[in-house]
C-alpha positions as CSV (number, residue, x, y, z in Angstrom):
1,X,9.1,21.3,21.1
2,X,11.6,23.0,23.9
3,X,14.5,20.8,22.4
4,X,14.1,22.3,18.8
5,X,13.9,25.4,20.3
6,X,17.1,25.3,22.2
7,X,19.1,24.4,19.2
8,X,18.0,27.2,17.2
9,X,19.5,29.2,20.2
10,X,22.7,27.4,20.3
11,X,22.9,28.3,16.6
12,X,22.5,31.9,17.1
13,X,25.0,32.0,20.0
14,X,27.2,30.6,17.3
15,X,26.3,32.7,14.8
16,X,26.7,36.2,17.3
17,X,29.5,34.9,18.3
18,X,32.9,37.3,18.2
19,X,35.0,35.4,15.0
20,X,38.5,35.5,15.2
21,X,39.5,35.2,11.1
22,X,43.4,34.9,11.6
23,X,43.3,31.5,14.1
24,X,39.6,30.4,12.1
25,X,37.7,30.5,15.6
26,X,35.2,32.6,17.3
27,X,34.7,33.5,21.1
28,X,31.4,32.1,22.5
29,X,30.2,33.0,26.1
30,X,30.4,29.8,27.7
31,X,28.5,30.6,30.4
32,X,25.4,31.3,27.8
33,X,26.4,27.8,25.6
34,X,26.8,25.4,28.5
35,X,23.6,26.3,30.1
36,X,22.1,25.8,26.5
37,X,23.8,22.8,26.6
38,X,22.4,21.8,30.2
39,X,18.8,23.1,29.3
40,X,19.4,20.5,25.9
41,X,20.4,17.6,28.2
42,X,17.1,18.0,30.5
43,X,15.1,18.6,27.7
44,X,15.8,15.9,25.7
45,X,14.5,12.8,27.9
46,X,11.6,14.7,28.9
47,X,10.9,14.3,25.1
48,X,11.5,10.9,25.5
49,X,9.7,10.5,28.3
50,X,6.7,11.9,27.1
51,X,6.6,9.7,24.3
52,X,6.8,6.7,26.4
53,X,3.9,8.3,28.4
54,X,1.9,8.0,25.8
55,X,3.3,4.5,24.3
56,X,1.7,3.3,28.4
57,X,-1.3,4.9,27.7
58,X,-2.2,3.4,24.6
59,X,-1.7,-0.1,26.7
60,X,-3.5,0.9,29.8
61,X,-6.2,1.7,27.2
62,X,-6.2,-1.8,25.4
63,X,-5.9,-3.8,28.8
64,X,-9.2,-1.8,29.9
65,X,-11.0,-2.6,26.4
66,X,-10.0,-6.1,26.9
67,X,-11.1,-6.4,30.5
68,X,-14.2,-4.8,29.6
69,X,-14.9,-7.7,27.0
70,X,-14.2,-10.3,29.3
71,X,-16.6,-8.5,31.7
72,X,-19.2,-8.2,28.6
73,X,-18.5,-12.3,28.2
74,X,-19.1,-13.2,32.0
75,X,-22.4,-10.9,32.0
76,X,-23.7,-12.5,28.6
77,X,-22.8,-16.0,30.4
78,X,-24.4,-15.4,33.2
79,X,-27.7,-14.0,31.4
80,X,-27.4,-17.1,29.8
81,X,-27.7,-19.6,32.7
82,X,-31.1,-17.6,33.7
83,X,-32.5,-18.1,30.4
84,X,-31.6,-21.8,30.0
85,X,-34.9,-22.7,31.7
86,X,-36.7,-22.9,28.6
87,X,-35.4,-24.3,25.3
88,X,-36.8,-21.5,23.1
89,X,-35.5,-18.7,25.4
90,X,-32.3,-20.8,25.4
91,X,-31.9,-20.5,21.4
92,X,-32.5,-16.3,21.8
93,X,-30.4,-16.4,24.5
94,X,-27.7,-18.1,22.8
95,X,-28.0,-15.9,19.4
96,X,-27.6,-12.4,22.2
97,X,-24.4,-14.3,23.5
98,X,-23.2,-14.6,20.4
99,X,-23.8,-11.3,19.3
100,X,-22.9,-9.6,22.3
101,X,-19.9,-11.8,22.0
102,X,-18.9,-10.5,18.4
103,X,-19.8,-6.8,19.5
104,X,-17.3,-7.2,22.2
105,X,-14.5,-8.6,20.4
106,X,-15.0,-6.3,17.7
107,X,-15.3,-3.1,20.2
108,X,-12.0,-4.4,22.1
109,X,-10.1,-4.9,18.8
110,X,-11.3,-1.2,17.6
111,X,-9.9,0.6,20.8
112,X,-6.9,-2.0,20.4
113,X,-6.4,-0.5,16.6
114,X,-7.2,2.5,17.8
115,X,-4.6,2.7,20.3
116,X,-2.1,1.4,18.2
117,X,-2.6,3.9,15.4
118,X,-2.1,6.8,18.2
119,X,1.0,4.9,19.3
120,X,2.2,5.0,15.8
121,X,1.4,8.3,15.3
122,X,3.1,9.7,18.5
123,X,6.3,7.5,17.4
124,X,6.1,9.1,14.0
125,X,5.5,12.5,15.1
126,X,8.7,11.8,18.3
127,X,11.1,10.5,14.3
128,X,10.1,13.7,12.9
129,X,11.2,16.1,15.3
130,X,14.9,14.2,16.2
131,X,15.8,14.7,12.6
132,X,14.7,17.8,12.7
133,X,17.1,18.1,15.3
134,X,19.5,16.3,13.2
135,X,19.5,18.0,10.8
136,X,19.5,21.1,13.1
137,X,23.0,19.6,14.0
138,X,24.4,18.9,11.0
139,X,23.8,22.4,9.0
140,X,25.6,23.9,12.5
141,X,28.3,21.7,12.0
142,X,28.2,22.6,7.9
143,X,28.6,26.1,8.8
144,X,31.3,25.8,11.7
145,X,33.7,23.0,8.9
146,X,32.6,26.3,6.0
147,X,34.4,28.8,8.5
148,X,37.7,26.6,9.2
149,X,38.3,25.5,5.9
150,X,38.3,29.4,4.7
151,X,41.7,29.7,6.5
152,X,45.4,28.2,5.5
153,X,48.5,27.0,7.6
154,X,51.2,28.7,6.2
155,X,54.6,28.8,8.3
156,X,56.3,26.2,11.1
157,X,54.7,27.9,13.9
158,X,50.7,27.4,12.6
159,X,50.2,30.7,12.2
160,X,47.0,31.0,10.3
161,X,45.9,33.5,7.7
162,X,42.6,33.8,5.5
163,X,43.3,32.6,2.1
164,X,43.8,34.8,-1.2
165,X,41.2,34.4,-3.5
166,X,42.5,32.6,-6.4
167,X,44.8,30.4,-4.7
């Protein structure tokens, strides 16, 4: 996934970046970060658009299997209203439409499962990967708070200093 990807490199851009101890912040090249940043924002709702892609997909799918059983019904009907000539042939021909019947509703609600375990799937999958990126986020943001707390206010004119180990 691109989006993972590009946090990763916002991470090392942070990482690489030039630290300035005394005022507890480092010098990023913005240029570098707010393309990362832009390439994050495009990114991002492809993901999501993907996802929905597939979400439409899954419904095309179950509309088809359910059109396909209606066409299975009308066929079986109409096979039907040939054989209702003789009463015999109307008792087998009723058992087939009854059958074919069953088989169709059973095929329709298998693709229908089917589809919505995909669906499922895909959602899962989409959950995984945004925490991922969460938690992508958060560690970068652990390690940024880590940085400025090692530093100290000391005078009037917030002038910062590292602090002295065993204060």
């Amino acid at each position: 996934m691109r989006v993972t990807e590009i946090i990763e490199e916002i991470e090392k851009l942070l990482d690489e970046s030039f630290n300035i101890y005394l005022l507890g912040k480092i010098v990023v090249d913005e240029k570098k970060l707010c393309g990362l940043i832009m390439e994050l924002k495009e990114n991002l709702p492809y993901e999501i658009k993907e996802s929905e892609k597939v979400l439409k997909n899954a419904k095309t799918v179950i509309e088809n299997a359910q059109k396909e059983a209606i066409r299975i019904q009308q066929e079986a009907e109409e096979y039907l209203n040939k054989m209702a000539k003789e009463s015999e042939i109307v008792k087998r021909a009723e058992i087939l439409k009854n059958e074919i019947l069953l088989s169709a509703h059973d095929s329709a609600k298998a693709v229908k499962e089917g589809a919505d375990e995909y669906a499922k799937s895909v959602l899962n999958q989409l959950e995984e990967k945004i925490n991922e990126i969460m938690n992508s986020i958060r560690m970068g943001k652990m390690v940024l708070e880590e940085r400025i707390s090692s530093y100290k206010r000391v005078d009037e004119n917030d002038v910062i200093i590292p602090k002295i180990k065993g204060e």
